[in-house]
PDB file as gemmi writes it, atoms N, CA and C in Angstrom:
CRYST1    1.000    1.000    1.000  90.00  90.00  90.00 P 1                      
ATOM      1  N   UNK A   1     135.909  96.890  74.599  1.00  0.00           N  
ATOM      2  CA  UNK A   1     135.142  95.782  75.106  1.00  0.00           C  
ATOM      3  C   UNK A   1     134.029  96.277  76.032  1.00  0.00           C  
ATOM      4  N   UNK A   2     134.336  97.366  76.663  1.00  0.00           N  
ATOM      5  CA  UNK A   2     133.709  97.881  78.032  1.00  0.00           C  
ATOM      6  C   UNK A   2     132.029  98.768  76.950  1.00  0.00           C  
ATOM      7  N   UNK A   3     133.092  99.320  75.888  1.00  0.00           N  
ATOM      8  CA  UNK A   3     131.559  99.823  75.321  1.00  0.00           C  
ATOM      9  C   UNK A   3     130.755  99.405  74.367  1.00  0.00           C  
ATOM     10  N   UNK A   4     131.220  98.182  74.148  1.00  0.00           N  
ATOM     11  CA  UNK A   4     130.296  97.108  73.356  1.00  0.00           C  
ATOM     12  C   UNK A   4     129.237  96.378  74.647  1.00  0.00           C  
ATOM     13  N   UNK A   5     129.766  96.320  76.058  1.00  0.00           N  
ATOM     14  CA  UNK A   5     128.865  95.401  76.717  1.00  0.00           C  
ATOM     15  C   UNK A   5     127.814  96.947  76.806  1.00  0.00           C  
ATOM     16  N   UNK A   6     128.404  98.408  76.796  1.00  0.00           N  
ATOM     17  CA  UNK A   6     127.246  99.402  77.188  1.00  0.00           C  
ATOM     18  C   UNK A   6     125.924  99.267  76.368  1.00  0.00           C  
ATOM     19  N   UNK A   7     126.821  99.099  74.799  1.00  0.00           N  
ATOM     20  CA  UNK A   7     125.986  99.335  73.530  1.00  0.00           C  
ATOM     21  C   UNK A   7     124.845  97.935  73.344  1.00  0.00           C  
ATOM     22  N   UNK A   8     125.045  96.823  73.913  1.00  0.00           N  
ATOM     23  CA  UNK A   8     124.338  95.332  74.031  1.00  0.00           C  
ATOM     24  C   UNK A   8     123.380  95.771  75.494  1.00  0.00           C  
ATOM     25  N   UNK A   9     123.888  96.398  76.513  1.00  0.00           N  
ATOM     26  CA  UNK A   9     123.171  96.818  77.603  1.00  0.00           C  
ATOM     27  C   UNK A   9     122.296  97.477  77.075  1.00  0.00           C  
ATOM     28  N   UNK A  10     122.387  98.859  76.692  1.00  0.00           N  
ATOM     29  CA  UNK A  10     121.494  99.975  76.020  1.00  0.00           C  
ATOM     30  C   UNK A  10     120.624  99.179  75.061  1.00  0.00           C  
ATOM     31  N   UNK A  11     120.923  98.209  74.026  1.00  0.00           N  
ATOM     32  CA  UNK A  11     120.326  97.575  73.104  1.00  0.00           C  
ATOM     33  C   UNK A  11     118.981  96.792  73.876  1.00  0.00           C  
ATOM     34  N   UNK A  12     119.013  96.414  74.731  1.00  0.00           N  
ATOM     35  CA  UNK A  12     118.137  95.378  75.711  1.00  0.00           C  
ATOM     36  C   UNK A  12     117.409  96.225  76.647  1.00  0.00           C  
ATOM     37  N   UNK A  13     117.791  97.409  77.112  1.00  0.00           N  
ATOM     38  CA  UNK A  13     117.175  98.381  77.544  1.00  0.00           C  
ATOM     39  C   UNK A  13     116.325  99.117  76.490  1.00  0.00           C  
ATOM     40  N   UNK A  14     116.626  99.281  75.580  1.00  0.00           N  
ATOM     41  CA  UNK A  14     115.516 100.409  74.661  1.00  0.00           C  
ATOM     42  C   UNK A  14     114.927  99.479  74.085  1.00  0.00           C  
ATOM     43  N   UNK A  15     115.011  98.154  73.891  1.00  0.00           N  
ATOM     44  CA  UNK A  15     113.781  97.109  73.261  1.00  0.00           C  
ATOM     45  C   UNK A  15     112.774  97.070  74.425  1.00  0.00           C  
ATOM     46  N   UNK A  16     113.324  96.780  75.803  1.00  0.00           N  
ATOM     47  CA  UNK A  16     112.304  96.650  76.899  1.00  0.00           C  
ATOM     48  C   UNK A  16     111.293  97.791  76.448  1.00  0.00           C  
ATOM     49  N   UNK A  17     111.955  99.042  76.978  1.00  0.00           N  
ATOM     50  CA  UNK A  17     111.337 100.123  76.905  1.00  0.00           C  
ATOM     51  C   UNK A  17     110.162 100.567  75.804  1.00  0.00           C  
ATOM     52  N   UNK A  18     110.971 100.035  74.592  1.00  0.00           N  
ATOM     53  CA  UNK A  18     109.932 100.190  73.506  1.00  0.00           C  
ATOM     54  C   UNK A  18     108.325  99.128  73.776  1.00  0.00           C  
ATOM     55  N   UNK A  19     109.026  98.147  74.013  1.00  0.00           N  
ATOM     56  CA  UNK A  19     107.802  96.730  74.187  1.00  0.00           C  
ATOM     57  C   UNK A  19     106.575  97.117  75.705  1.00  0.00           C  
ATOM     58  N   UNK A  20     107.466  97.962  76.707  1.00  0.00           N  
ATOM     59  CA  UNK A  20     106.849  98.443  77.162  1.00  0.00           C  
ATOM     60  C   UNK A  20     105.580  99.744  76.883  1.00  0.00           C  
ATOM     61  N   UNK A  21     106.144 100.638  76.254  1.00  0.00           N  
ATOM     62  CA  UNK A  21     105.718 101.234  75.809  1.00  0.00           C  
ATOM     63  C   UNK A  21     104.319 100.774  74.718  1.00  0.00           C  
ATOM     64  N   UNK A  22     104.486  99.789  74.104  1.00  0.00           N  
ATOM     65  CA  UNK A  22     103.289  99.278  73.018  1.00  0.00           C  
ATOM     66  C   UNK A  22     102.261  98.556  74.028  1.00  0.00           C  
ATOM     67  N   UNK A  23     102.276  97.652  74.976  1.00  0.00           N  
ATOM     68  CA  UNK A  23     102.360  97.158  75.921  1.00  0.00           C  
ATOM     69  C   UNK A  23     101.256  98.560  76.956  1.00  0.00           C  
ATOM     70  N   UNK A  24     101.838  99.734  77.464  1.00  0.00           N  
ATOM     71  CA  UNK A  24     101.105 100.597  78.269  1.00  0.00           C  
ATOM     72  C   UNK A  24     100.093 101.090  77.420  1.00  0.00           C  
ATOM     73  N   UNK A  25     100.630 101.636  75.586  1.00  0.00           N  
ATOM     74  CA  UNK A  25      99.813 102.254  74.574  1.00  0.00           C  
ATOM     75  C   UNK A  25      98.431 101.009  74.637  1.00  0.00           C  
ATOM     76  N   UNK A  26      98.418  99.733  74.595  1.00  0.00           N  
ATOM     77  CA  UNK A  26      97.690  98.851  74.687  1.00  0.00           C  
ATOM     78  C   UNK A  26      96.276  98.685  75.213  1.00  0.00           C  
ATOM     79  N   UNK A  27      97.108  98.514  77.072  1.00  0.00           N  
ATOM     80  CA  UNK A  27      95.938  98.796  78.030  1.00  0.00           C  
ATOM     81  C   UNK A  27      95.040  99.729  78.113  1.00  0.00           C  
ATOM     82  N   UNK A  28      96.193 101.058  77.821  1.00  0.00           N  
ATOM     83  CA  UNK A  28      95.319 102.358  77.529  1.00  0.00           C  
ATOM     84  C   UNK A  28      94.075 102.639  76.838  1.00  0.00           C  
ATOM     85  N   UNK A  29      94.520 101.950  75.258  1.00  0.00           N  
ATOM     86  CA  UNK A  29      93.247 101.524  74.790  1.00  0.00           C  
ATOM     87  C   UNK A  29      92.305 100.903  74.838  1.00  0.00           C  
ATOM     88  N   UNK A  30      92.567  99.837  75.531  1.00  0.00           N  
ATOM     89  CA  UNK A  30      91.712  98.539  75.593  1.00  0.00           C  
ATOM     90  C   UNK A  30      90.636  99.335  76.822  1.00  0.00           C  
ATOM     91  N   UNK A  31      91.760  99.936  77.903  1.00  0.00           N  
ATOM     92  CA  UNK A  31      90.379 100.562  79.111  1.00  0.00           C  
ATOM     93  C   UNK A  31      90.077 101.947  78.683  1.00  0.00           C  
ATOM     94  N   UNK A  32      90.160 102.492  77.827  1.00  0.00           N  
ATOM     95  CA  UNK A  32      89.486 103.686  77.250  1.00  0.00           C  
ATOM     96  C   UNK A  32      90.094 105.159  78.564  1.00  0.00           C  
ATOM     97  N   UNK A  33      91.420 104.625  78.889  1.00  0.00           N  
ATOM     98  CA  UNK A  33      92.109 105.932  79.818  1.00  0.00           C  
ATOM     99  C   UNK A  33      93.534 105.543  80.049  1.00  0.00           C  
ATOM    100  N   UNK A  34      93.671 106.307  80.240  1.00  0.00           N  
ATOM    101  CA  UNK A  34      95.680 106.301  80.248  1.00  0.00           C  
ATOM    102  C   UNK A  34      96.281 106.079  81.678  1.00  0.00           C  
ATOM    103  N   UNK A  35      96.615 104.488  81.133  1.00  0.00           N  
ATOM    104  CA  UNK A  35      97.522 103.262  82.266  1.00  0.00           C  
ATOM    105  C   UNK A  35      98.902 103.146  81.841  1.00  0.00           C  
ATOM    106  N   UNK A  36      99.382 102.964  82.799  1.00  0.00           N  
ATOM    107  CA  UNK A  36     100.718 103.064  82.179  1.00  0.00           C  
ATOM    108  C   UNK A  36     101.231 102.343  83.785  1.00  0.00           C  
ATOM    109  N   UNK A  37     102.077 100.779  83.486  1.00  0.00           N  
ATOM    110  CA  UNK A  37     103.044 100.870  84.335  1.00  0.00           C  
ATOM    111  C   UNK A  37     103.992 101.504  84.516  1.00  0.00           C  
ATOM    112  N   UNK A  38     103.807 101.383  86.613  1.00  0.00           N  
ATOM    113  CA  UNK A  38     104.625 102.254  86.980  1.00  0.00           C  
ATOM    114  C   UNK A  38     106.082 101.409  87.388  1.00  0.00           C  
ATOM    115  N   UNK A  39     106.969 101.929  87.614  1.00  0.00           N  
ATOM    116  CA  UNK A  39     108.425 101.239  88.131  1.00  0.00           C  
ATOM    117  C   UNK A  39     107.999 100.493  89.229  1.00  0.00           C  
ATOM    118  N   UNK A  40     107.198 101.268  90.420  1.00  0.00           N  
ATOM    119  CA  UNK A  40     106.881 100.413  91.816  1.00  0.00           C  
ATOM    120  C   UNK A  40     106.340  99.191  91.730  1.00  0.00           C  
ATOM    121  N   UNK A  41     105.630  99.280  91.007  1.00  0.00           N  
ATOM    122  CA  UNK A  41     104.563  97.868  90.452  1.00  0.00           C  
ATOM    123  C   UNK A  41     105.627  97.154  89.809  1.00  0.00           C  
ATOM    124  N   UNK A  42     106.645  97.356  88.888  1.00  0.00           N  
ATOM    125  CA  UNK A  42     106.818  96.486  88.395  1.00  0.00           C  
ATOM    126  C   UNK A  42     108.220  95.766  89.021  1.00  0.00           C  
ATOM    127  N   UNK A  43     108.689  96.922  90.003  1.00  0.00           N  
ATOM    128  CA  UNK A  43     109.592  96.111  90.977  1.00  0.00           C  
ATOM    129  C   UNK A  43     109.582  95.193  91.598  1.00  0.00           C  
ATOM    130  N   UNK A  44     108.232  95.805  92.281  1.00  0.00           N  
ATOM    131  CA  UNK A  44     107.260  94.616  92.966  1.00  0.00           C  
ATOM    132  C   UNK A  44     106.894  93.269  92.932  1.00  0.00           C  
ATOM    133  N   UNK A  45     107.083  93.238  91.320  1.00  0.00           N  
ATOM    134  CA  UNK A  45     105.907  91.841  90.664  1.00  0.00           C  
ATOM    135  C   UNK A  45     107.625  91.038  90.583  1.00  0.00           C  
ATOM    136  N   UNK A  46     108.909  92.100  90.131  1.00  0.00           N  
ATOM    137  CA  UNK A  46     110.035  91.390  90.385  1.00  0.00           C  
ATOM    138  C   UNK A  46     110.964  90.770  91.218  1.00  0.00           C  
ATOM    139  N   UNK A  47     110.346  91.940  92.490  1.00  0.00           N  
ATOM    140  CA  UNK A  47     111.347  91.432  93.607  1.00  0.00           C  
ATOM    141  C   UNK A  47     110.625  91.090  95.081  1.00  0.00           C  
ATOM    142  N   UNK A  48     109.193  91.091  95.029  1.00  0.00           N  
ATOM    143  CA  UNK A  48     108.579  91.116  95.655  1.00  0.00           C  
ATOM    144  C   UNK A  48     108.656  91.394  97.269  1.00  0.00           C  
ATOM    145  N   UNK A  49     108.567  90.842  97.971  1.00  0.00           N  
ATOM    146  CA  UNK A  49     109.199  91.411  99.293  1.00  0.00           C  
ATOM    147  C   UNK A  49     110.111  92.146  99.510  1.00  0.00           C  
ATOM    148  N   UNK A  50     111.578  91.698  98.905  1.00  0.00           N  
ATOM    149  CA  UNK A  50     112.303  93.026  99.235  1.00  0.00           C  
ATOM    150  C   UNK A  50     112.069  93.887  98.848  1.00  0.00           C  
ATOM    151  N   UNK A  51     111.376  94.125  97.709  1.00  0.00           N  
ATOM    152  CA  UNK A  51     110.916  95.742  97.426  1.00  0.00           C  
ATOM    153  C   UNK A  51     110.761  96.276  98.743  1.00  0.00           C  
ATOM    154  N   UNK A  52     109.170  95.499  99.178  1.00  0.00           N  
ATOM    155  CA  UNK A  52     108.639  96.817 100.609  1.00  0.00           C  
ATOM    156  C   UNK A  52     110.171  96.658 101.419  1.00  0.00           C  
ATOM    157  N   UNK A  53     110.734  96.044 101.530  1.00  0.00           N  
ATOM    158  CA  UNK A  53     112.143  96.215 102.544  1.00  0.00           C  
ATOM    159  C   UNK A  53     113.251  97.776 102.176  1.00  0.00           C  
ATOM    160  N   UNK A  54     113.058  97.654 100.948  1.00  0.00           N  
ATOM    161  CA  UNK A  54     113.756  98.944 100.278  1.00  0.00           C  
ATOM    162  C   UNK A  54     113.257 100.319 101.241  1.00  0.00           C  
ATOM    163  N   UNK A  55     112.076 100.700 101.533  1.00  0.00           N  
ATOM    164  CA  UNK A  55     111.918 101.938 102.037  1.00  0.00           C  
ATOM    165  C   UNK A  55     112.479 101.688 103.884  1.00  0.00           C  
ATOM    166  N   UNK A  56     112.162 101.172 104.557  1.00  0.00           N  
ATOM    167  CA  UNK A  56     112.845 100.907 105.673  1.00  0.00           C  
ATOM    168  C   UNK A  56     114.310 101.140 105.818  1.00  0.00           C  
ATOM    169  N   UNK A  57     114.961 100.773 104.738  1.00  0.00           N  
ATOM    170  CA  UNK A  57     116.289 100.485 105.003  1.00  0.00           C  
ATOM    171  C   UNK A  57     116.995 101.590 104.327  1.00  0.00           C  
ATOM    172  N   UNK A  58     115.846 102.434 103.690  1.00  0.00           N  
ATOM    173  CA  UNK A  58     116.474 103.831 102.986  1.00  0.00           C  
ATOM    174  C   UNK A  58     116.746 104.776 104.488  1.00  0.00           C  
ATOM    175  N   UNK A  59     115.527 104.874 104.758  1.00  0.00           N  
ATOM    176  CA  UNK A  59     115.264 105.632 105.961  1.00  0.00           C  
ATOM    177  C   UNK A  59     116.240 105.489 106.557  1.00  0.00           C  
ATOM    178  N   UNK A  60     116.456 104.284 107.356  1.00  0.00           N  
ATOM    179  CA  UNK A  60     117.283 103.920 108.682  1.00  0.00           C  
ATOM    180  C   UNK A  60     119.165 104.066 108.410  1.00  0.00           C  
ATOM    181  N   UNK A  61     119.014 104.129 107.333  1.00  0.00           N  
ATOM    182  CA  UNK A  61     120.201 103.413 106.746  1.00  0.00           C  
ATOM    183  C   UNK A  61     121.136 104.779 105.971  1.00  0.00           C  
ATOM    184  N   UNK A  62     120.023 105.167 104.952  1.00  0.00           N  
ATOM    185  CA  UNK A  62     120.329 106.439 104.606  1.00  0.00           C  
ATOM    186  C   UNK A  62     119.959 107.895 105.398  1.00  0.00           C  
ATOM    187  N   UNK A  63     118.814 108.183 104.808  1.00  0.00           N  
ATOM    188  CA  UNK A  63     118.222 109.301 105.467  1.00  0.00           C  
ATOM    189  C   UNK A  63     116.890 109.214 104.914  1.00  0.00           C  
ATOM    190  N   UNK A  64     115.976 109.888 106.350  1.00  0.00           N  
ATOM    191  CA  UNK A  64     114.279 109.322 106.210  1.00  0.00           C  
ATOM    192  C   UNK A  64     114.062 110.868 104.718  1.00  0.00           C  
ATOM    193  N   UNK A  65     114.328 111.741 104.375  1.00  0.00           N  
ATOM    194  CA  UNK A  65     114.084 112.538 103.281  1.00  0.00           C  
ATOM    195  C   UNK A  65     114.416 112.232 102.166  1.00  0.00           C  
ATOM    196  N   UNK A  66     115.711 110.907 101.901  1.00  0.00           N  
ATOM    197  CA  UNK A  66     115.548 110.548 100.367  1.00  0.00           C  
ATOM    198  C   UNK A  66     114.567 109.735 100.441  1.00  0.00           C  
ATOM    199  N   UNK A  67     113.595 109.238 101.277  1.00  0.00           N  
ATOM    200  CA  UNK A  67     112.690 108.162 100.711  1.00  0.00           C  
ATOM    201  C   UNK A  67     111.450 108.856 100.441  1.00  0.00           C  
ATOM    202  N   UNK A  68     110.937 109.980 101.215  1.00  0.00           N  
ATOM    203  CA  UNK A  68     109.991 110.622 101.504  1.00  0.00           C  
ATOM    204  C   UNK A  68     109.608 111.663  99.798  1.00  0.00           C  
ATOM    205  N   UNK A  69     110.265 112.356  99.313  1.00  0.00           N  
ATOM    206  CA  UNK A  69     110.148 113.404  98.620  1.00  0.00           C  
ATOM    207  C   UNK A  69     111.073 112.922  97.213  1.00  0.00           C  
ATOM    208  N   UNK A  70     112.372 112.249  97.374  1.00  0.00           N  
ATOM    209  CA  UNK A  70     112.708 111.767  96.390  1.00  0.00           C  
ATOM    210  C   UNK A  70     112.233 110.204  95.470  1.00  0.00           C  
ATOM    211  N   UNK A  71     112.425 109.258  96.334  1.00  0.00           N  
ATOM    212  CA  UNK A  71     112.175 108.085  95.750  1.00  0.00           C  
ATOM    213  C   UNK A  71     110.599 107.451  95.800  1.00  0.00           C  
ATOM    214  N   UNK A  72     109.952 108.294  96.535  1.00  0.00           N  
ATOM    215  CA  UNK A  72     108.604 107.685  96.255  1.00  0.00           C  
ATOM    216  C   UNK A  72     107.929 108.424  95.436  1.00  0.00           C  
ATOM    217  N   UNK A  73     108.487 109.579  94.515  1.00  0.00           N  
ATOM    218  CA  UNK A  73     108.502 110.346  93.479  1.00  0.00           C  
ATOM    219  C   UNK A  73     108.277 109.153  92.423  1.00  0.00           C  
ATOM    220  N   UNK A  74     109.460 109.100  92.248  1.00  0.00           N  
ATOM    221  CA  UNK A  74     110.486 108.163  91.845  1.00  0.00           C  
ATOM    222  C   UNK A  74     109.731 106.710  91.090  1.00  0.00           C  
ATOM    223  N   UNK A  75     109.113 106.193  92.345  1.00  0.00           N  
ATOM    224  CA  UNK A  75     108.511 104.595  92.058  1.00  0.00           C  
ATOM    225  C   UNK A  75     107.380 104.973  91.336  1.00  0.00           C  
ATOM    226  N   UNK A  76     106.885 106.239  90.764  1.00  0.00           N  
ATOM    227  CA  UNK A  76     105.422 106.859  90.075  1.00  0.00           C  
ATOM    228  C   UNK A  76     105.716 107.174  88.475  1.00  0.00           C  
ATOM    229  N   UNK A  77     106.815 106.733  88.367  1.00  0.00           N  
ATOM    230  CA  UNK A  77     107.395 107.146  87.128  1.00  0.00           C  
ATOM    231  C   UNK A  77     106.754 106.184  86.159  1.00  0.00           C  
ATOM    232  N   UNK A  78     106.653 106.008  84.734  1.00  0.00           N  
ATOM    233  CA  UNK A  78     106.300 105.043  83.758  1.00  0.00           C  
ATOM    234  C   UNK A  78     107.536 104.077  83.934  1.00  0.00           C  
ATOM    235  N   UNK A  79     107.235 102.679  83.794  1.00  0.00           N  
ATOM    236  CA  UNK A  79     108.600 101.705  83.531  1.00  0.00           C  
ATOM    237  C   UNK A  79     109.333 102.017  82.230  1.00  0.00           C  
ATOM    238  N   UNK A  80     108.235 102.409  81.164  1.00  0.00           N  
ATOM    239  CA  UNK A  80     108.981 102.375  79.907  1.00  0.00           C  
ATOM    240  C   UNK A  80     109.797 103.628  79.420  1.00  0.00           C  
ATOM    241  N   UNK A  81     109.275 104.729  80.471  1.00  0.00           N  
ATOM    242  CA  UNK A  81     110.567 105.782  80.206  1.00  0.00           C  
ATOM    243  C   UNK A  81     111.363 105.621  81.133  1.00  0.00           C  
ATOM    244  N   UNK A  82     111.400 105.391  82.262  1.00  0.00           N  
ATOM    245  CA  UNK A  82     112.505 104.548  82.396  1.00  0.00           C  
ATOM    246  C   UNK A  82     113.511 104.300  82.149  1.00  0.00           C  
ATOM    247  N   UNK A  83     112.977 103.246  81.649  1.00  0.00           N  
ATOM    248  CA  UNK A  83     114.145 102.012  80.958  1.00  0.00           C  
ATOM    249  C   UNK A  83     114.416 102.759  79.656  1.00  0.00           C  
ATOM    250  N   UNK A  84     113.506 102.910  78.882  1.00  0.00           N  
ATOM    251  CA  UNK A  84     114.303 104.526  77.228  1.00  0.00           C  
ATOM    252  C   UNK A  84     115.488 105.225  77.787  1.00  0.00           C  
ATOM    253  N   UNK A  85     115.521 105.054  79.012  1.00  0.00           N  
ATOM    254  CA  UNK A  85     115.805 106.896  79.609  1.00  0.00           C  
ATOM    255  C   UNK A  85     117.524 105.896  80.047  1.00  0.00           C  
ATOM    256  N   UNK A  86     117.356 104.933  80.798  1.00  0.00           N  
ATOM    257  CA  UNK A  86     118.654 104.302  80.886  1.00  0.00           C  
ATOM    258  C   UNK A  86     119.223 103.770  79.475  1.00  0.00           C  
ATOM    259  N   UNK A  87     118.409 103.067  79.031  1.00  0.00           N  
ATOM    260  CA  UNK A  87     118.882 102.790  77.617  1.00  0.00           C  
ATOM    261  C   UNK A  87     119.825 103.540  77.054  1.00  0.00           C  
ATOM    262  N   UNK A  88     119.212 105.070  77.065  1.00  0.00           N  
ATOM    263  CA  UNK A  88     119.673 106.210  76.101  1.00  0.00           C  
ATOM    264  C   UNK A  88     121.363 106.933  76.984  1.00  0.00           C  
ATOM    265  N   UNK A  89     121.189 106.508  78.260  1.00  0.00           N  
ATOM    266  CA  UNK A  89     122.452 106.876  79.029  1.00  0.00           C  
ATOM    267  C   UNK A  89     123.540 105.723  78.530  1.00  0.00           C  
ATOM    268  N   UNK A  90     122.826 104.386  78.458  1.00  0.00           N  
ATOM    269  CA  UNK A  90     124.278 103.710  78.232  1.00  0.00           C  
ATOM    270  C   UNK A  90     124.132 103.827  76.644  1.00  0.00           C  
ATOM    271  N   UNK A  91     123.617 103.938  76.302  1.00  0.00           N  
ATOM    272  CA  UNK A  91     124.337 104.270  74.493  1.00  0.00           C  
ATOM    273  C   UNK A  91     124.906 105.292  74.472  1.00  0.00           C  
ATOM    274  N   UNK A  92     125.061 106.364  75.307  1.00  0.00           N  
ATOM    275  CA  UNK A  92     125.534 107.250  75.303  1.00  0.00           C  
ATOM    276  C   UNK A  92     127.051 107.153  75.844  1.00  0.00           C  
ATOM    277  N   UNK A  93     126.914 106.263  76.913  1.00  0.00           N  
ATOM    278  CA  UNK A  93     128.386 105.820  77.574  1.00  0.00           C  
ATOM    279  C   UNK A  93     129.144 105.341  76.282  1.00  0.00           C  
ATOM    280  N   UNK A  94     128.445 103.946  75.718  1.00  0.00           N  
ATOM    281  CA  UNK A  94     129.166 102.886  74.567  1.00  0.00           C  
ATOM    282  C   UNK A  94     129.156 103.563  73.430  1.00  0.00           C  
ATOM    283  N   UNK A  95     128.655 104.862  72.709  1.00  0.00           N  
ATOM    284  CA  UNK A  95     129.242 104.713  71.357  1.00  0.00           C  
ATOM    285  C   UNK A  95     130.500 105.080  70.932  1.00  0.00           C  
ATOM    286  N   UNK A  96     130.352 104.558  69.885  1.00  0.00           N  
ATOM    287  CA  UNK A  96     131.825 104.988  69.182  1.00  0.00           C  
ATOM    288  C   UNK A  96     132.244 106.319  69.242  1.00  0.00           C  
ATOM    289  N   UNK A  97     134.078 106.352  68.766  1.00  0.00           N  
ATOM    290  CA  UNK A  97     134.373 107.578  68.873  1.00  0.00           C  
ATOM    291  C   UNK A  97     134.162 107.954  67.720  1.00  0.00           C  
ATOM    292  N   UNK A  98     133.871 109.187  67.175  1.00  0.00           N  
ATOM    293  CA  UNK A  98     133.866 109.450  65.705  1.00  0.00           C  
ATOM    294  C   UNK A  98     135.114 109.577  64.789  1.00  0.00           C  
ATOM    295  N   UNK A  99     135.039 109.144  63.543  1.00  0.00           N  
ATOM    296  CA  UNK A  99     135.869 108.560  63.041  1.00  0.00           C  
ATOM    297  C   UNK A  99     137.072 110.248  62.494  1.00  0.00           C  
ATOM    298  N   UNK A 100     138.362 110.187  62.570  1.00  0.00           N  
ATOM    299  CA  UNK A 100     139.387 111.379  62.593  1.00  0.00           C  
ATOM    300  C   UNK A 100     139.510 111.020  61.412  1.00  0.00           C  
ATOM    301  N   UNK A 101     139.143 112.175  60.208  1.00  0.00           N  
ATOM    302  CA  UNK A 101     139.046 112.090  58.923  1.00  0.00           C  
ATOM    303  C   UNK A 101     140.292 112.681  58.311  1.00  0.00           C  
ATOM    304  N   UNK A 102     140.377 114.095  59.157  1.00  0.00           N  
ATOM    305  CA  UNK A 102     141.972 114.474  58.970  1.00  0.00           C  
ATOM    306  C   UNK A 102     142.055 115.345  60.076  1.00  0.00           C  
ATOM    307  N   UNK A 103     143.067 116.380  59.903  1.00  0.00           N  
ATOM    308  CA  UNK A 103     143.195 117.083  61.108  1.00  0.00           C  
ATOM    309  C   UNK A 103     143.708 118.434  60.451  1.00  0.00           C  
ATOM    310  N   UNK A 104     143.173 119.559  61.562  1.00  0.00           N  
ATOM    311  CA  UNK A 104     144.363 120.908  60.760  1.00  0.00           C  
ATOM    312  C   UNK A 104     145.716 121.044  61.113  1.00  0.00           C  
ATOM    313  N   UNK A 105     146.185 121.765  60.266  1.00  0.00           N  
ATOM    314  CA  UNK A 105     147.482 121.830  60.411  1.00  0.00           C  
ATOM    315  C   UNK A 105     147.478 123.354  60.742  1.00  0.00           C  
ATOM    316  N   UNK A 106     146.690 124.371  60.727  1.00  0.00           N  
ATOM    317  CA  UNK A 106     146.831 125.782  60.642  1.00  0.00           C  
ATOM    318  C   UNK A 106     146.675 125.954  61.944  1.00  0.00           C  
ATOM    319  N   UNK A 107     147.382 127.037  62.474  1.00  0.00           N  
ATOM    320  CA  UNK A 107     146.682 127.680  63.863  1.00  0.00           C  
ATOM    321  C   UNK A 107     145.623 128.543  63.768  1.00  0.00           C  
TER     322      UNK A 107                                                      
END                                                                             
């Protein structure tokens, strides 16, 4: 049950990703240079305020060097690899086991 919700997760993740992807290939063309949303932006447009709350509370909360060198790395990334990139982890969690056709008997 647990790796059917991975394999429906992953499924909705690599469509994003793909639609994203046609979507960045798009703009790119249309402005004659290579755009590509980034994760920060598109957190942003999702969660709006708390986003900017996220780096404050890394700092204070965690430590001021994962926000500095790791995660504002991080928010520069493309959305659509990304989301491919999680996609491809939970299909990796949910697939099947491969099917035991026979087995040896020899040592």
């Amino acid at each position: 049950m647990i790796k059917g919700l991975f394999r429906f997760i992953a499924f909705l993740l690599l469509a994003a990703g793909f639609v994203g992807a046609v979507m960045d290939a798009a703009r790119s063309l249309a402005n004659s240079t290579l755009d590509y949303a980034r994760i920060g932006g598109t957190a942003f447009r999702l969660f709006g305020d708390r986003f900017l709350q996220l780096q404050p509370a890394v700092e204070r909360n965690i430590h001021p060097l994962l926000w500095d060198p790791v995660l504002s790395n991080l928010i520069l990334l493309p959305t659509s690899l990304v989301l491919l990139g999680l996609g491809l982890v939970c299909y990796r969690i949910g697939r099947r086991a491969p099917a035991v056709i026979g087995y040896v008997t020899r040592n």
